[in-house]
N, C-alpha and C positions, 0 to 999 in steps of 0.2 A: 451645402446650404440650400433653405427651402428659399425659392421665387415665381413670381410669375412669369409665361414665356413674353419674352419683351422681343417684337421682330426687328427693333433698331439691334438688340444683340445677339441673334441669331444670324444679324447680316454679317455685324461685325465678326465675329465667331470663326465664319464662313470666310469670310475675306482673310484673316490671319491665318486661316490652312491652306491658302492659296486658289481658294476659289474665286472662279469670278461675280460682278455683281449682279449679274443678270440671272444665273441659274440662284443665286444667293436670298435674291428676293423672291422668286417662285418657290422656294423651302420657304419662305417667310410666312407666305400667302397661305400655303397649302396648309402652314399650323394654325392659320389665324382661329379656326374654331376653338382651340384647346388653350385661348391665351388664356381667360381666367382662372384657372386654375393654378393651384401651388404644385411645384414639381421639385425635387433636386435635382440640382445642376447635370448630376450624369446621366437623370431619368431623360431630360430634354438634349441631351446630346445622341442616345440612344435614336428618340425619335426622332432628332436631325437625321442620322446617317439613316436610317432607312426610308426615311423621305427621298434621300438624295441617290438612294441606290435605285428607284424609280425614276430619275433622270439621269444618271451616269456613275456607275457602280465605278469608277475609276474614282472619280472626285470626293463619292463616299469611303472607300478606301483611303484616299487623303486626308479626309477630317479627321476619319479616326485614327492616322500615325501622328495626326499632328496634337489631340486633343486627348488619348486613351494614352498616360503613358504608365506603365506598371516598374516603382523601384524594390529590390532585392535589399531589403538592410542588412545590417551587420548580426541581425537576429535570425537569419535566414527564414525572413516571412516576404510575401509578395506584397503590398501596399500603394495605393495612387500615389501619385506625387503630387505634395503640396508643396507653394513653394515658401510657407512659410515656417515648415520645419528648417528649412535653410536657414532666414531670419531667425528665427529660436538658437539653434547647435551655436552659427555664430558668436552671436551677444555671448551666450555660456561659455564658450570655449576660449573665446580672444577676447573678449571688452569690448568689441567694438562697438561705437555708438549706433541706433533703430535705424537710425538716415541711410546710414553705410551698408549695414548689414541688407536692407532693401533694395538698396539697389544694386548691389550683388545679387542677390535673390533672382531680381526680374530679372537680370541680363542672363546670368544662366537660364533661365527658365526659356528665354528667348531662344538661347541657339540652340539648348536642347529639343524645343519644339521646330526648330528651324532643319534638323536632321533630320526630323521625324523617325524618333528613335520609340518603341512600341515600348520595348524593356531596355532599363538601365537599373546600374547596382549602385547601392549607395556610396562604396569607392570611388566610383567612376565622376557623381557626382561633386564627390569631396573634391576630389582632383582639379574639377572644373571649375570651383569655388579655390581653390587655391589658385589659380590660373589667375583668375581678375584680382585675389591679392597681392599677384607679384608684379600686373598691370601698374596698380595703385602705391608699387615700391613698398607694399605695408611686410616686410622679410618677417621681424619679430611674428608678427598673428600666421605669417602663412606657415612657422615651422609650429605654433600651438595648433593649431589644424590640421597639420599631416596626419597621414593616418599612418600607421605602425603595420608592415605587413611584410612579405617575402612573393616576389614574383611566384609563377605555376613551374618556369621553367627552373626554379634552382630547388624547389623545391621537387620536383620530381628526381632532379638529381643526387637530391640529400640523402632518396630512398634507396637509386642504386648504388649505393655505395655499401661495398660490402665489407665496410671496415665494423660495422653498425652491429654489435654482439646482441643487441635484444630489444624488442620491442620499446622500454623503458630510453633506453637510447635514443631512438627514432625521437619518439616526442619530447627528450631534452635538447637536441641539437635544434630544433624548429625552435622550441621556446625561449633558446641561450638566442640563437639567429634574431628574437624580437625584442628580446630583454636590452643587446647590444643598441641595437637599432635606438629605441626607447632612453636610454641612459645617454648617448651620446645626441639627441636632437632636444630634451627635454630637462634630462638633469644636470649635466657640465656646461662650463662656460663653454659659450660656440669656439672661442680661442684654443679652447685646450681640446675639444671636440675635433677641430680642424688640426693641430699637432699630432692628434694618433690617426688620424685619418692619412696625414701626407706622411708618416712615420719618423717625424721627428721622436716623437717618444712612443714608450705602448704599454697598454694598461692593462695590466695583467689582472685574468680570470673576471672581465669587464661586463659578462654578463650576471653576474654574480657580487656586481656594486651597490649594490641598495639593500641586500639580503642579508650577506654573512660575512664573517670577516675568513681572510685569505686560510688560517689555516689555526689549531687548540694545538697545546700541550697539556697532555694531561699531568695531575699529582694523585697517583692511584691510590697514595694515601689515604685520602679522603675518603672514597670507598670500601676503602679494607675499612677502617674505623666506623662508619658511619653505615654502611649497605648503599644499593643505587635507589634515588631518590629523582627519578624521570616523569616529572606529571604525565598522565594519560598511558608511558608506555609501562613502565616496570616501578614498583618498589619491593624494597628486599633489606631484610637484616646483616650483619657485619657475618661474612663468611668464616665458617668454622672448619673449614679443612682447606688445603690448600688447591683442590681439585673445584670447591665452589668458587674460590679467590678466583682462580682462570679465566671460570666463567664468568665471571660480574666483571670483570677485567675485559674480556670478548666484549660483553654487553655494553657496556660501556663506550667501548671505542667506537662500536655499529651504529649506536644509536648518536652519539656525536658526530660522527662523520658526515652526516646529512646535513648539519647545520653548517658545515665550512666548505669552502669554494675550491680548495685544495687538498688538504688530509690534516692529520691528526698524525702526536708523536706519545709515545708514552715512555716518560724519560725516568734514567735510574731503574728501569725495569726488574732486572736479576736483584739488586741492593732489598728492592722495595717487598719482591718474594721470596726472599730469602730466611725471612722468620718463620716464614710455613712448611720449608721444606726440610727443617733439622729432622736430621734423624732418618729420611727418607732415602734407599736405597738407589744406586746408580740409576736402575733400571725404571726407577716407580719418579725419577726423577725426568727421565728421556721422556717417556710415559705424557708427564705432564705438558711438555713442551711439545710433542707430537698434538697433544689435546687440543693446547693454544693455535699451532698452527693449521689443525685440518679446520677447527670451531671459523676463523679468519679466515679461509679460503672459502669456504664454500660459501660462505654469504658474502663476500666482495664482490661486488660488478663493478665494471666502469676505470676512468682515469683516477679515483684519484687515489691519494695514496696511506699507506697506513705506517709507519715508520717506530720501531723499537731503538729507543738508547739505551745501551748498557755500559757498567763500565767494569775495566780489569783487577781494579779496585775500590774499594770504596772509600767516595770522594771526600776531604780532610770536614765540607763543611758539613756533610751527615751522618759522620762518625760517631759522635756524641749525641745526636738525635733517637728519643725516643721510637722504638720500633713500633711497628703497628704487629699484631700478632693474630692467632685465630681468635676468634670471637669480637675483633675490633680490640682489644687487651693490647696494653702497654707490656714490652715486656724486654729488657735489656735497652740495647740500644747499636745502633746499625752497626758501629762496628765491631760488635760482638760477632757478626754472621758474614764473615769474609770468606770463608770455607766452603759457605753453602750459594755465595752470592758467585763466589767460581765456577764453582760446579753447575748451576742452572747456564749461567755463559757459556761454559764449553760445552754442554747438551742442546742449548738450543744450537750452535753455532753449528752441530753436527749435524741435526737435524734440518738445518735451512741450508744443507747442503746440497746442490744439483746431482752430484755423486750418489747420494742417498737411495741403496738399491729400491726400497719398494715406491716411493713416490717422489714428485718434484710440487715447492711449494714456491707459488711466483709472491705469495705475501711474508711477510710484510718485508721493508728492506732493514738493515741493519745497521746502526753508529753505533761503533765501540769505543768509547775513550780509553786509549792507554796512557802510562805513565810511567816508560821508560824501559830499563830493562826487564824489569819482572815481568812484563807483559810477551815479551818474546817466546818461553817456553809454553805459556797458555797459548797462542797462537798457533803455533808452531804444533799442538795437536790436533786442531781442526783442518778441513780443509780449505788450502788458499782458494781454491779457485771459486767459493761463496763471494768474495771481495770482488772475481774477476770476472764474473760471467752475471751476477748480479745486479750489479751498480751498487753492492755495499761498502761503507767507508772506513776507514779509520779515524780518529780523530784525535790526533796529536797533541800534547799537551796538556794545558786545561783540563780541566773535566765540565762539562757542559753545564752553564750557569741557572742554577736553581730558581732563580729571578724571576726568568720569563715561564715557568708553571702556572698553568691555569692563565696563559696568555697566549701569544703567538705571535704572529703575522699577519697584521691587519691589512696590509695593501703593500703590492708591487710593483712600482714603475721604471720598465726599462728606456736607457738614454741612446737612440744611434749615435751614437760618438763615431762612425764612420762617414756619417754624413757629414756631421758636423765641421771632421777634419777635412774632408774633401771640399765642402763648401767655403771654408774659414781658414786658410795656410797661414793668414795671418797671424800671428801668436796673439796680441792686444785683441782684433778683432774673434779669435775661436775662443777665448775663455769668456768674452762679453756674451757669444753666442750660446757658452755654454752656461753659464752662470742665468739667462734667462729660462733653458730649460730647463736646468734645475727648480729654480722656484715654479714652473708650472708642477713639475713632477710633486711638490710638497704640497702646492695647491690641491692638489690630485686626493694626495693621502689626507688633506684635516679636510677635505668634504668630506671624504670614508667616512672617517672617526666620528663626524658629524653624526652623517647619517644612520650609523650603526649604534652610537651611545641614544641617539632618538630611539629607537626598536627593542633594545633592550630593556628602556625604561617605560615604554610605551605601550607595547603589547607582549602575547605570548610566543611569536613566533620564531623565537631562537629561545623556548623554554629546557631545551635541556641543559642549555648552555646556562639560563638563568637560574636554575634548578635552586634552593636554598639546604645548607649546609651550615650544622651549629650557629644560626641567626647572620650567615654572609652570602653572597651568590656566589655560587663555585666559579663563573668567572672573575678575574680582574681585571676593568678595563687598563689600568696604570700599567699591568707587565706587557703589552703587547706593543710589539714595535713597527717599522716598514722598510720596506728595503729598495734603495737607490741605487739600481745596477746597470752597469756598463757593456750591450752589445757589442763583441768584435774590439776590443782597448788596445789589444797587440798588432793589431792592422789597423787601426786608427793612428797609433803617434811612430808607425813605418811611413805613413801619408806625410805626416806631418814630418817629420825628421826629413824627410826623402832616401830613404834606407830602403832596398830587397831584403835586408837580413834584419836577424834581432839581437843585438848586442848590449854591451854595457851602457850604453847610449840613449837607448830606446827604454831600458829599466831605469834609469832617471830620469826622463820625462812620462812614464807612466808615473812615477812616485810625486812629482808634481802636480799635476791632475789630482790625484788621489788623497793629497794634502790638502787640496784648493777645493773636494769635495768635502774634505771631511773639513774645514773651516766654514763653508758656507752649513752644512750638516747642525755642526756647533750654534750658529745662529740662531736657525731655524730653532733646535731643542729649546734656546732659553726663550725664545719670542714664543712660541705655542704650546711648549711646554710635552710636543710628541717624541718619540724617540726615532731613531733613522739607525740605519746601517746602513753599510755599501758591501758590495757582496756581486751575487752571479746567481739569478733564477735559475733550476736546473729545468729545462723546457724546451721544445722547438719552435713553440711559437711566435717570439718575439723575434727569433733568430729569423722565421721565415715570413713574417712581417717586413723586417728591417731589407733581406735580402731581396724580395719582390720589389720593391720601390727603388733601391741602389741599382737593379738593373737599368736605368735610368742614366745614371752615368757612368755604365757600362764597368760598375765596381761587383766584382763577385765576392761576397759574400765569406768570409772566412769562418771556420771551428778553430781558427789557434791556442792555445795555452798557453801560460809560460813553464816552458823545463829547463828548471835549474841547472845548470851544469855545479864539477863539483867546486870552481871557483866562486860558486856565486847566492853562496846560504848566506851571508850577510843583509845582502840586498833584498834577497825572498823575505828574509823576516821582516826586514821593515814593513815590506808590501802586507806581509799577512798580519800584522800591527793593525795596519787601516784598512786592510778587508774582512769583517768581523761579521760580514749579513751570510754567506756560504759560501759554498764550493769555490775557490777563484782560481786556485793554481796547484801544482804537485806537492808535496810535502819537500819541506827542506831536509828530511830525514833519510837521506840518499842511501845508508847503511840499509835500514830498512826497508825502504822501497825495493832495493834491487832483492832482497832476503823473498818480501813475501811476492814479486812482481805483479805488482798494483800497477793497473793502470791510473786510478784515480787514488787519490789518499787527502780524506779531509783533513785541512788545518784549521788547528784553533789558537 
């Protein structure tokens, strides 16, 4: 601001840097020639201090810590400080009314001048300003205000860590560390903010809540039929050999996987390429699946995951289903190619073998659905130990429901039920406690829904996902469901029962829980109309979430299961009845378990 020098405010001036009045008004004096003149403000501060460094180079150094202060923005440029940029960000940021906002302003400006602080960052300053609005009890503006960031120390830390495979990594985990930060102070209720915080529940893949949804199934149909139709990355005509089908199949997945928080499955796979491989010899058939699996490895980084369903047969309701063939051509129909839908099964399953003399392929993982005996001898040529040293499954029964294609898994929320039973022995009081966090955990998942049916219909940035196909979006939001799961459930109702052991006992008060989930589950479906399962995220993080906090009350943390004994497939079923989200327990197919010795064996 242009002015004239005024020596009533040059005293003042002087006096607020802690000079005194007597040397204050000899700087007065000494300017008096130069009053009429117009100057800026910093021009006449200038000529203060070196007036004053003529009488006490100590006191002119005072003026200028108290009056020169240089702020670091978030833009990384240097800039005076005004302090009505303060007044401005406020009103923007919180509402608050000009009055308020001002006199935050001065008072910060006061103690920062009262430090005599040369340089400060505009962090520092934020901070300062959020100081006085948690004086004034105003909590609501003071967490609109916070600034979003990660100490020097944890992030130095984040570097050394040599779990960090590449560069790309590095600056995901900083930007997942702000994203979390950000969604949990800005986007959820502070209620449910505060429950994954104290680890009543945990929000799985939480920096990744505003973006994408947890996880696609693809229907590679689509693509055979139609070619890939990716704005900006790829398009392509319907593949006319079974060696481009692969590739557009690869293509596909890669370019998907970016868009979800977790991975991608492509389901029916062998059923789905099996019209391209008639006629195709053993070798030219290994061939292709060696193709699929190097094409998948070498461009995967990172956690997440990439998952193939197959199945030992093909499943009753794609039997009659027109095929997709080369060129995008209709031609029979799926269960015409049961021959050829074996044969890619047993090659890949050879091929994703750790045994496999010339290489090992850590992608993708594998779900087989069988159905029953016939599946034993196709087995029983691969090797087991893909299932055992992989973490690939089985999956019993069923055959994986066509339904959820072109959907997935919109959101995951796990429930400490360990806490809960420790805190809540009460039976009346532990289902009240649980039954509240349930409805947080639903609350949880229709913000999700919210705010991802906002994105998809909003902008481009889940366009692959949005992609159009024959006048429809290859996603649908209607197939995609969430899953409501239980940290630790077999050491949860041992608390509760007061049992060391796990008995016939304890499997009928897990089944009551699990009933009293899927009743309140029931609710929720017809009141919002989302879907739910209950299930078992497969993961460490929630697990080491839940067990960092239970140290606390000195509860360590279990990996239990439940294993069947052979008294007790009854019981298992019913449980695998009401847990329909994944992984939960061993197969009740004891025959078969002990044949191919699975540790793990999906039920469906």
């Amino acid at each position: 601001m242009v002015e004239r020098i005024n020596p009533n405010i040059i005293i003042q001036r002087c006096i607020k840097a802690g000079i005194d009045f007597w040397l204050a008004g000899q700087v007065a004096i000494a300017l008096k020639d130069k009053m009429k003149r117009k100057l800026l403000q910093a021009t006449i501060d200038k000529m203060v201090i070196e007036e004053l460094k003529k009488h006490d180079p100590n006191a002119a150094q005072q003026y200028e810590s108290y009056h020169f202060i240089n702020v670091r923005t978030s833009k990384n440029i240097i800039e005076p400080f005004e302090r009505d940029k303060i007044v401005k960000s406020l009103i923007k940021e919180t509402r608050v009314s000009k009055i308020v906002a001002e006199e935050i302003a001065k008072n910060v400006e006061n103690d920062i001048r009262k430090l005599q602080l040369r340089n400060i960052s505009a962090p520092l300053i934020r901070e300062m300003v959020n100081a006085k609005l948690l004086e004034k009890r105003m909590d609501s503006e003071k967490l609109k205000y916070t600034r979003i960031g990660l100490p020097v120390y944890d992030i130095s830390q984040m570097i050394r860590k040599k779990s960090m495979s590449s560069p790309r990594l590095f600056k995901e985990s900083f930007i997942n560390a702000i994203m979390q930060e950000y969604i949990l102070t800005r986007i959820l209720p502070q209620q449910i903010s505060n429950m994954h915080l104290n680890a009543d529940l945990h929000i799985h893949d939480l920096h990744d809540f505003i973006t994408s949804p947890i996880s696609f199934e693809h229907d590679i149909r689509v693509f055979l039929k139609n070619g890939l139709a990716f704005p900006g990355i790829i398009k392509t005509k319907p593949a006319k050999s079974a060696e481009v089908a692969i590739s557009h199949v690869v293509r596909a997945a890669l370019a998907s996987i970016k868009f979800v928080s977790g991975g991608i499955s492509i389901d029916h796979f062998n059923v789905f390429i099996a019209p391209y491989i008639r006629r195709m010899s053993k070798k030219s058939i290994r061939q292709l699946c060696q193709k699929f699996l190097y094409e998948i490895n070498y461009e995967l980084m990172g956690k997440k995951a990439i998952t193939i369903n197959m199945d030992s047969e093909i499943p009753k309701e794609l039997s009659s289903k027109k095929a997709v063939s080369k060129g995008g051509e209709f031609k029979g129909t799926y269960g015409e190619y049961e021959d050829e839908s074996r044969a890619f099964l047993r090659e890949m399953m050879y091929m994703r073998d750790k045994s496999y003399p010339e290489v090992s392929f850590l992608y993708p993982d594998i779900n087989v659905t069988y159905c029953g005996e016939d599946c034993r001898s196709l087995l029983k040529e691969a090797k087991q130990e893909v299932y055992l040293t992989r973490g690939d499954n089985l999956v019993y029964g069923n055959t994986l429901p066509t339904m959820n294609m072109r959907g997935g898994v919109m959101q995951s929320v796990s429930i400490n039920i360990v806490k809960i039973a420790y805190e809540n022995k009460n039976e009346t009081v532990f289902y009240n406690k649980l039954e509240d966090v349930i409805e947080k955990a639903f609350d949880v998942c229709k913000k999700k829904y919210e705010i991802i049916e906002r994105r998809l219909s909003g902008n481009d940035v889940l366009n692959v996902l949005t992609a159009e196909y024959e006048g429809e979006a290859y996603i649908k939001l209607e197939n995609y469901f969430n899953i409501i799961t239980y940290e630790g459930l077999p050491q949860a109702v041992k608390i509760l029962s007061g049992s060391e052991t796990f008995t016939s006992k304890e499997l009928d008060l897990m089944e009551k829980i699990l009933r009293f989930t899927r009743r309140k589950i029931r609710e929720e479906e017809r009141a919002s109309g989302l879907k739910f399962r209950i299930g078992e995220v497969v993961g460490s993080d929630a697990h080491e979430h839940f067990a960092e906090h239970n140290k606390r009350y000195d509860i360590e943390m279990s990996s239990e299961k439940i294993k069947p004994k052979a008294a007790e497939p009854p019981v298992v079923r019913r449980l695998q009845q009401l847990c329909d989200g994944a992984l939960f327990y061993e197969t009740d197919d004891i025959a078969l378990a002990e044949l191919l010795k699975f540790v793990k064996v999906k039920a469906k």
